[in-house]
N, C-alpha and C positions, 0 to 999 in steps of 0.2 A: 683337657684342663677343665675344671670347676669351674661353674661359672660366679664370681665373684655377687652379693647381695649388690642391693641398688644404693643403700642404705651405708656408714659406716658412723659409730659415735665417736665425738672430740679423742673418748679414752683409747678406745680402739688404735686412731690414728697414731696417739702421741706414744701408744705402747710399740706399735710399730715401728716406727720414727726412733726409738730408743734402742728398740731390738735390732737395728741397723738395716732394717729390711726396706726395698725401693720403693719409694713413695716419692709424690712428687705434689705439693702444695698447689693447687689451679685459685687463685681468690681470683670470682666472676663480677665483684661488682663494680662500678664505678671508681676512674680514678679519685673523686671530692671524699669519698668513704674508704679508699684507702691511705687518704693523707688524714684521716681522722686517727687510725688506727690497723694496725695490716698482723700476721705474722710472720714471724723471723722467717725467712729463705722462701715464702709465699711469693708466686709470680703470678703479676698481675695481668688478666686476660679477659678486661669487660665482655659481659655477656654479648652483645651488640657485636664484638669483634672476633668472639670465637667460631662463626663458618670461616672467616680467612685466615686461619690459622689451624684450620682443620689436618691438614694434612705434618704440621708442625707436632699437633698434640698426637696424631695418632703414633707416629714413630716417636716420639718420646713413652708411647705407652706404650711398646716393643721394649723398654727399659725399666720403667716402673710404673705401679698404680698409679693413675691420677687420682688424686682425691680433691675434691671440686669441692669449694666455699662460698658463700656469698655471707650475707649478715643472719639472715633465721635460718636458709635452708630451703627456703622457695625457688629460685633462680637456680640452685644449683642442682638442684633437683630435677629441673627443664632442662637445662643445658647436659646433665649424665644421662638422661633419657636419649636426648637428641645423640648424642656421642655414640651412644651404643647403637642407634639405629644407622647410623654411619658408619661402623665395623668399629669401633672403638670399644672391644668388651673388659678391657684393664682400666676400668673409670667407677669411683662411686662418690656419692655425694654428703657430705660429713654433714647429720644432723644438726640441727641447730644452729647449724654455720659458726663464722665466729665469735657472735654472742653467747652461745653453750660453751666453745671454747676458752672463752673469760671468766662463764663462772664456773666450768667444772678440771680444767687445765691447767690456765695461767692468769692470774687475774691481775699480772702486769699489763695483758692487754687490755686497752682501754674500752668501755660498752659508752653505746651512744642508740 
């Protein structure tokens, strides 16, 4: 198997997402920022609490890509690092987080 980029853009994701293919939303930041704004089918898994969940994400990623969010793209970037050095190699981290996702996606979701 290829190994997947580290990297993935909003468009990329939502082309995939469309193309029906398994993907799996990880949004890593804070519950206060995702009651600000979240997206659709996005499961929330603050950064802080993704080692006890480790073993959760990795068989979920035996299913589909995770693609990891945070707000710019910093955090989630840590955290698909960390993943992959844990045997997690079906993980990337969607640039710009959800803020690129607002302006280059859907710009129902709200920026803050």
């Amino acid at each position: 198997m290829q190994e997947l980029p580290v990297e993935v853009t909003p468009a990329e994701v939502r082309a995939r997402r469309d193309a029906g293919d398994a993907v799996r939303l990880i949004d890593v930041r804070e519950p206060f920022e995702h009651a600000l704004t979240h997206i659709e089918g996005a499961e929330l898994i603050p950064m802080g609490s993704v080692p006890t969940r480790l073993q959760q994400l990795h068989a979920a990623s035996r299913e589909a890509t995770l693609i990891v969010f945070c707000h710019h793209g910093v955090r989630s970037l840590d955290v698909t690092y960390w993943l992959r050095e844990q045997g997690v190699a079906a993980c990337q981290s969607m640039t710009g987080g959800i803020d690129r996702w607002s302006t280059e996606v859907d710009s129902s979701v709200p920026r803050y």
